[in-house]
C-alpha positions as CSV (number, residue, x, y, z in Angstrom):
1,X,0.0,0.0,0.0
2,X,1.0,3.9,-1.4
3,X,0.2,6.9,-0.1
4,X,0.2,10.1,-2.8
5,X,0.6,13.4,-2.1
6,X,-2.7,14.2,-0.7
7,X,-2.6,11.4,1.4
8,X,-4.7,9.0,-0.1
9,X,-4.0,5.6,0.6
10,X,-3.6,3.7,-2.8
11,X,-3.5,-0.4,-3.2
12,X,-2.0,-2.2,-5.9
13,X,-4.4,-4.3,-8.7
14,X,-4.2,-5.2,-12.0
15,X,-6.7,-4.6,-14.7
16,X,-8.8,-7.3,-15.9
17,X,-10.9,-6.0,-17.9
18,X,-11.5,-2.1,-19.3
19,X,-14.9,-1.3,-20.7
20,X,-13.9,2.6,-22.1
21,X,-14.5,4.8,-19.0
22,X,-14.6,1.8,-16.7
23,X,-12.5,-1.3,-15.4
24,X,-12.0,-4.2,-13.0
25,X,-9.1,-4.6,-10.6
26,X,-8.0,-7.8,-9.1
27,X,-6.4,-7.1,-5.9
28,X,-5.8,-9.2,-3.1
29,X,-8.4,-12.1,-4.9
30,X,-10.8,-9.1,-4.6
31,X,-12.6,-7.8,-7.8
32,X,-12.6,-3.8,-7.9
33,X,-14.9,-1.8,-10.2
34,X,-13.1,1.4,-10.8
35,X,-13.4,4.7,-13.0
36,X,-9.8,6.9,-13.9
37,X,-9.2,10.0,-11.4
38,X,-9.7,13.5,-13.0
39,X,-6.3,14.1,-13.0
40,X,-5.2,11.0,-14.4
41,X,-7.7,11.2,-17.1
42,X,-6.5,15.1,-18.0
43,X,-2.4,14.4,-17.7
44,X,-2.7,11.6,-20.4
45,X,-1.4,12.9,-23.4
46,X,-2.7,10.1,-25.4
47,X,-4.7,7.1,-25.0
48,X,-1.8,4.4,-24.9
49,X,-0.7,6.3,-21.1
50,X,-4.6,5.0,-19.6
51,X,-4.7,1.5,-17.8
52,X,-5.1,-1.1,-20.7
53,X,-5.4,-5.4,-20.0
54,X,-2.3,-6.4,-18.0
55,X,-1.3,-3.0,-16.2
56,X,-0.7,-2.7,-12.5
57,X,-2.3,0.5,-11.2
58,X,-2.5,2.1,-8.0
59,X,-5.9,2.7,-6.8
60,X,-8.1,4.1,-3.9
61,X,-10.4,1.8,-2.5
62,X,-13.9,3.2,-1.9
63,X,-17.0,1.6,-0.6
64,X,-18.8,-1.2,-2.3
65,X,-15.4,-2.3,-3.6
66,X,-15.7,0.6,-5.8
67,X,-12.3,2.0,-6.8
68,X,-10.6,5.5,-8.5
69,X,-7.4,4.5,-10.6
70,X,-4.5,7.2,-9.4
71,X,-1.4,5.8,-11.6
72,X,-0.6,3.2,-13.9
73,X,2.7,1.3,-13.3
74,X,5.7,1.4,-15.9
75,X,5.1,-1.8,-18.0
76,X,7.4,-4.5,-18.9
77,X,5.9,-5.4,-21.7
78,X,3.5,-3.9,-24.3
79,X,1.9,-5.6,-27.5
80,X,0.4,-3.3,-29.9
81,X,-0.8,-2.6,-33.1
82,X,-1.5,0.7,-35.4
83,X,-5.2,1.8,-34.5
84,X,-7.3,0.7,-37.5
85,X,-8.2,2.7,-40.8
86,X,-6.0,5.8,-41.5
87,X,-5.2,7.1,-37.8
88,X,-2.0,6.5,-36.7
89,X,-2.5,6.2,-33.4
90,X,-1.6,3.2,-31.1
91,X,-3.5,0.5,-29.8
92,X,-2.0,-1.0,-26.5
93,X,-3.6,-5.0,-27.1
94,X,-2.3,-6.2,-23.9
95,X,0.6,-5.3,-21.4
96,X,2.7,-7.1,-18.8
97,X,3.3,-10.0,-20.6
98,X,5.9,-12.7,-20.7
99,X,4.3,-14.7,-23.2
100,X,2.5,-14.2,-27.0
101,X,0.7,-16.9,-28.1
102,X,0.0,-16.5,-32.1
103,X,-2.8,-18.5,-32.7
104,X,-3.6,-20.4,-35.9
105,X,-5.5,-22.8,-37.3
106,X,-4.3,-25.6,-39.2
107,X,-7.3,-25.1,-42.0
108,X,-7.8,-22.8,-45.2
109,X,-7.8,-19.7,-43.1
110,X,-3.8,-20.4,-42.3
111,X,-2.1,-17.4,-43.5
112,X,2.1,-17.3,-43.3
113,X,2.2,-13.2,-44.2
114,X,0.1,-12.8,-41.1
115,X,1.8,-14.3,-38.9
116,X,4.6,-13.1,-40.4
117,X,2.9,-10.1,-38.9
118,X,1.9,-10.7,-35.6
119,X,5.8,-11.7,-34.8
120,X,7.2,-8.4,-36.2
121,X,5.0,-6.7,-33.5
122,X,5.5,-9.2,-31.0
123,X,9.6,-9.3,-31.5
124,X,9.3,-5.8,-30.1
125,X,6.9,-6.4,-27.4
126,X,9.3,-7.5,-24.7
127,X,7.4,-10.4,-24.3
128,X,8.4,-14.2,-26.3
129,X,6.6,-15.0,-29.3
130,X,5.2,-18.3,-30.0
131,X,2.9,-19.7,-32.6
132,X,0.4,-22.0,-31.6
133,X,-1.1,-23.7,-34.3
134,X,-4.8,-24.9,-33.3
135,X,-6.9,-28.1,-34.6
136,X,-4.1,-30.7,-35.5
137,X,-6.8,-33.6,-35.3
138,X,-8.6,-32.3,-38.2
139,X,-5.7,-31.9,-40.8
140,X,-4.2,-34.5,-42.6
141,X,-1.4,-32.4,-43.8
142,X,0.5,-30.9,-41.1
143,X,4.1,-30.6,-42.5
144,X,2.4,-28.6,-45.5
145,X,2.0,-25.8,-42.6
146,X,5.1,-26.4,-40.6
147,X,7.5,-26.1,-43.3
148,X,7.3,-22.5,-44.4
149,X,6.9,-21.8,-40.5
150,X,10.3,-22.5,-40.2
151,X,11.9,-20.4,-42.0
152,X,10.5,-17.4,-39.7
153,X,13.0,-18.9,-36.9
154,X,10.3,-19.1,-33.8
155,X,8.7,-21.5,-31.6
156,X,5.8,-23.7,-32.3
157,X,3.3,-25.6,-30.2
158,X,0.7,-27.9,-31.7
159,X,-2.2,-28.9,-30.5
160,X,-5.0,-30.6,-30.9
161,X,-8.3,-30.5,-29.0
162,X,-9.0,-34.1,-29.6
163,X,-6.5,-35.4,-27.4
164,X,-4.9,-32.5,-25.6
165,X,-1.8,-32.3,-27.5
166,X,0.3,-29.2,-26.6
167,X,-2.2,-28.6,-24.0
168,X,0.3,-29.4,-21.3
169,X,3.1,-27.7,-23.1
170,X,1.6,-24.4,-22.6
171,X,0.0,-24.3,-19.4
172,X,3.6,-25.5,-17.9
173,X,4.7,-21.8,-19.6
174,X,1.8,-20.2,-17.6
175,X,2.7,-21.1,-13.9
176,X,4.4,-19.1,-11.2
177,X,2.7,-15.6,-12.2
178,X,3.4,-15.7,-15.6
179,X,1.3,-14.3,-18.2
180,X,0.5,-15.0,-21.5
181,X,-1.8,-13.3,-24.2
182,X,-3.9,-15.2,-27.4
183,X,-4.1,-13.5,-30.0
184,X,-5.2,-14.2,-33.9
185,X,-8.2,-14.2,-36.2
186,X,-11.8,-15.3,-34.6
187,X,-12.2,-19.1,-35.2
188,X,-8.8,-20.2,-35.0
189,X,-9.8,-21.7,-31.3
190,X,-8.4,-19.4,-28.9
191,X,-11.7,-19.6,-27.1
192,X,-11.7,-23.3,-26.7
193,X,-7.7,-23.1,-25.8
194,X,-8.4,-20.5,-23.0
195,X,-11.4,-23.4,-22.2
196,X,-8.6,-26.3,-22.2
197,X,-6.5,-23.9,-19.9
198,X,-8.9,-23.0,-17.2
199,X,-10.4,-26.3,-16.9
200,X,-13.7,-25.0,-17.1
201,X,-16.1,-23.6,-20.1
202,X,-15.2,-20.1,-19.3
203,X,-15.3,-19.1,-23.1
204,X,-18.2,-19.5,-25.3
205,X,-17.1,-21.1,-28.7
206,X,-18.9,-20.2,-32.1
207,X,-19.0,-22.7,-34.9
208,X,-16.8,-21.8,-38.1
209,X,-18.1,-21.1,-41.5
210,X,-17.3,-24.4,-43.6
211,X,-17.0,-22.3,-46.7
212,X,-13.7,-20.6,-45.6
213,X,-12.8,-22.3,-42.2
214,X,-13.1,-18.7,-40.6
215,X,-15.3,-18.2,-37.6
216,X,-17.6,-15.5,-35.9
217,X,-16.0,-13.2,-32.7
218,X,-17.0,-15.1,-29.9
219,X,-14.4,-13.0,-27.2
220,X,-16.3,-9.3,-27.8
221,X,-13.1,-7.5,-25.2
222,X,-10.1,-8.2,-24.0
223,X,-10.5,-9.9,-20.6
224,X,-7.0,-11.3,-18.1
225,X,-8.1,-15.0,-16.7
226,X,-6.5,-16.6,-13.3
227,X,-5.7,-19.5,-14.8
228,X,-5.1,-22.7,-12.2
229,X,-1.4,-23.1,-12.7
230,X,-0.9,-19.7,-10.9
231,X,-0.5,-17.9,-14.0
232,X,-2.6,-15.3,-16.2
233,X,-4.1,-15.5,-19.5
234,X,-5.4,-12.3,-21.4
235,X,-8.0,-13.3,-24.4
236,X,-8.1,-11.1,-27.2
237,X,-11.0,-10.5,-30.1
238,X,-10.2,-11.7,-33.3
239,X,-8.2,-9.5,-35.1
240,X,-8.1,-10.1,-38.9
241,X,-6.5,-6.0,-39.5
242,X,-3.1,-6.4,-38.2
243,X,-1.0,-3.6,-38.5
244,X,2.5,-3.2,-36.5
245,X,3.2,-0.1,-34.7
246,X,6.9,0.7,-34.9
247,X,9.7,-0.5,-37.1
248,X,12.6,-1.6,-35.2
249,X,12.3,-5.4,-35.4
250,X,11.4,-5.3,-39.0
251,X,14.7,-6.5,-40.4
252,X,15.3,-8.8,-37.4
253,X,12.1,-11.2,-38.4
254,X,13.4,-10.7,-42.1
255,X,16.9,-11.0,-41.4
256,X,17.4,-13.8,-44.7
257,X,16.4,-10.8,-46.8
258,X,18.5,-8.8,-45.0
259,X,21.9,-10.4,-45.5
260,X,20.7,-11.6,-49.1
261,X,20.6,-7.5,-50.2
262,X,24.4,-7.1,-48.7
263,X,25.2,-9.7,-51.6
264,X,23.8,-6.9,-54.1
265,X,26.7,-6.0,-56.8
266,X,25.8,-2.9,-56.4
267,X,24.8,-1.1,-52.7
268,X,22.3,1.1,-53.4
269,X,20.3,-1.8,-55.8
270,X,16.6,-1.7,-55.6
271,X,16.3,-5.1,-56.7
272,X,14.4,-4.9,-59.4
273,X,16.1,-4.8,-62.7
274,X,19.9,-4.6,-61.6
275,X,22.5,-6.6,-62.5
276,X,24.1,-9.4,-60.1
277,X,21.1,-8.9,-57.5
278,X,21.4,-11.2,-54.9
279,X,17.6,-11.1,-53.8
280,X,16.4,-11.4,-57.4
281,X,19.0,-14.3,-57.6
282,X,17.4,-16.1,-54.9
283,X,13.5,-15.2,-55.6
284,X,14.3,-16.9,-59.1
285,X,15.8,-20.1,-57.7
286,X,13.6,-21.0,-55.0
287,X,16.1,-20.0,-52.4
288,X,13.4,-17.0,-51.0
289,X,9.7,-17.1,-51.4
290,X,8.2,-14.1,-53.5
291,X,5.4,-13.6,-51.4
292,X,7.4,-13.1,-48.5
293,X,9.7,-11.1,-50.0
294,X,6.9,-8.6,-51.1
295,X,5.2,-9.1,-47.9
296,X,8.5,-7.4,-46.3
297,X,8.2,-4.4,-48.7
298,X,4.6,-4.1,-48.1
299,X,5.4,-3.6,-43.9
300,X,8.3,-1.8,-44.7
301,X,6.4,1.1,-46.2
302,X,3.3,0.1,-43.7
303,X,5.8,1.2,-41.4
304,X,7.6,4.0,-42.7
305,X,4.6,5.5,-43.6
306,X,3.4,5.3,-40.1
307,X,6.4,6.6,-38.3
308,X,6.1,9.8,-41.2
309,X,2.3,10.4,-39.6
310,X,4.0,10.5,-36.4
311,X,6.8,13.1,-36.6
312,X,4.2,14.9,-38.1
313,X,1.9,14.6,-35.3
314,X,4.9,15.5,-32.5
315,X,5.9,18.6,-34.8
316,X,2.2,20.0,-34.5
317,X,1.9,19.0,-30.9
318,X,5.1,21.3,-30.5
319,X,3.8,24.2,-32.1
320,X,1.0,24.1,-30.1
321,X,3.0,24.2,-27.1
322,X,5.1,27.0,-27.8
323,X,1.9,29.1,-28.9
């Protein structure tokens, strides 16, 4: 327990789940309902500083267990994605995390270059990334997935709800007070994982289309479980807009491309028509997949782009403090 400057005695929770204006604090195995204090809601320069999934706050405990958030605690971790359509502002998905699980299913709605995706993001997160790749049981095929997986250089769990492969694998990663956060499209089966986890139906599960293999949002906000193990779990919405944030681990999760373009003849080559261009080289013999090679251009502008909006947006936020 805190005390601020006016003497308030403050506790210690952590959010569990935000609802816009309003959240719930676990603290102490209690469940707080709590609004932001005025002056925590008017300091906030932007909406990434307020109490998101994950965050440790302090808080003063009213009535009722009722509470008023005072501060939000610097965060370890922080997974988040560019707000979508044209903003570029950021969208905090879930902090305080020591584990992201990138969820797929083993089905037609299996896409590499999003994944490809979710791991750029997550590789500057500060929390481990990990792809967990969902409904083994029902494919036939597995190594047709696995194999391109590889080449993006990061662990994989598989499992299967049929007979609880992987099951074990990743609640043994969730003990002790650690936390982990699902994240992926809506019927990939994070719903039934968190399910699997908890030991109970805490999740209601939506059947997929059989047209496409994609599924209806059955988690409608971001929610932090106590999972039995002793650790966390934060489910996430389905998310089939995935945008990254920042840039700096772009080139680590493409780092084949990377070293290919210092094999260039020539060091400013744009790899397109150039003689002796290493990338071109290796697109035409197999060596580097096309598609991932233009899914790297695509994020590198994605990003470039984005971090453009922002200088923009600090240069006008600076004019308007010097007026």
């Amino acid at each position: 327990m805190t005390t601020n400057k006016y003497h308030v005695s403050l506790i210690r929770g952590r959010v569990t789940i935000s609802y816009g204006s309003s959240y719930q604090i676990l603290s102490n195995d209690q469940e707080i309902s709590a609004k932001l204090s005025g002056s925590l809601k008017h300091q906030s320069t932007s909406q990434s500083e307020l109490p998101v999934v994950g965050d440790w706050v302090k808080f003063q405990l009213l009535p009722d267990n009722k509470g008023i958030i005072h501060s939000v605690d610097e965060r370890f971790s922080k997974f988040s994605r560019k707000t979508a359509g044209n903003r570029s502002d950021e969208q905090i998905i879930a902090t305080n995390i020591d584990w992201l699980f990138i969820v797929s299913s083993l089905n037609n709605d299996f896409n590499l270059r999003r994944i490809e995706r979710y791991l750029v993001a997550g590789k500057q997160s500060g929390a481990k990334p990990i792809v967990i790749l969902t409904k083994a049981d029902l494919c036939p095929t597995i190594d047709l997935f696995l194999v391109p997986l590889y080449t993006l250089k990061t662990d994989i769990i598989v499992t299967s709800f049929d007979n609880e492969q992987g099951i074990q694998q990743i609640a043994d990663l969730l003990a002790d007070g650690k936390t982990g956060a699902l994240v992926g499209s809506s019927g990939v089966g994070k719903s039934t994982l968190v399910n699997r986890l908890m030991k109970a139906e805490t999740m209601h599960v939506s059947v997929i289309r059989e047209e496409d293999d994609r599924g209806r949002h059955t988690t409608t906000h971001r929610e932090l479980l106590t999972l039995p193990t002793g650790g966390f779990l934060i489910d996430t919405p389905g998310m089939r807009e995935f945008q990254p944030f920042q840039e700096e681990q772009l080139d680590s999760q493409f780092e084949d491309i990377v070293q290919l373009s210092f094999k260039c003849r020539f060091r400013n080559c744009r790899h397109n028509r150039e003689k002796d261009c290493a990338i071109k080289q290796a697109i035409d013999s197999g060596e580097l997949s096309e598609n991932r090679y233009r899914n790297y251009l695509k994020l590198q502008k994605e990003l470039l782009f984005q971090e453009k909006r922002i200088r923009e947006k600090e240069k006008l936020k600076n004019r308007r403090k010097r007026k």
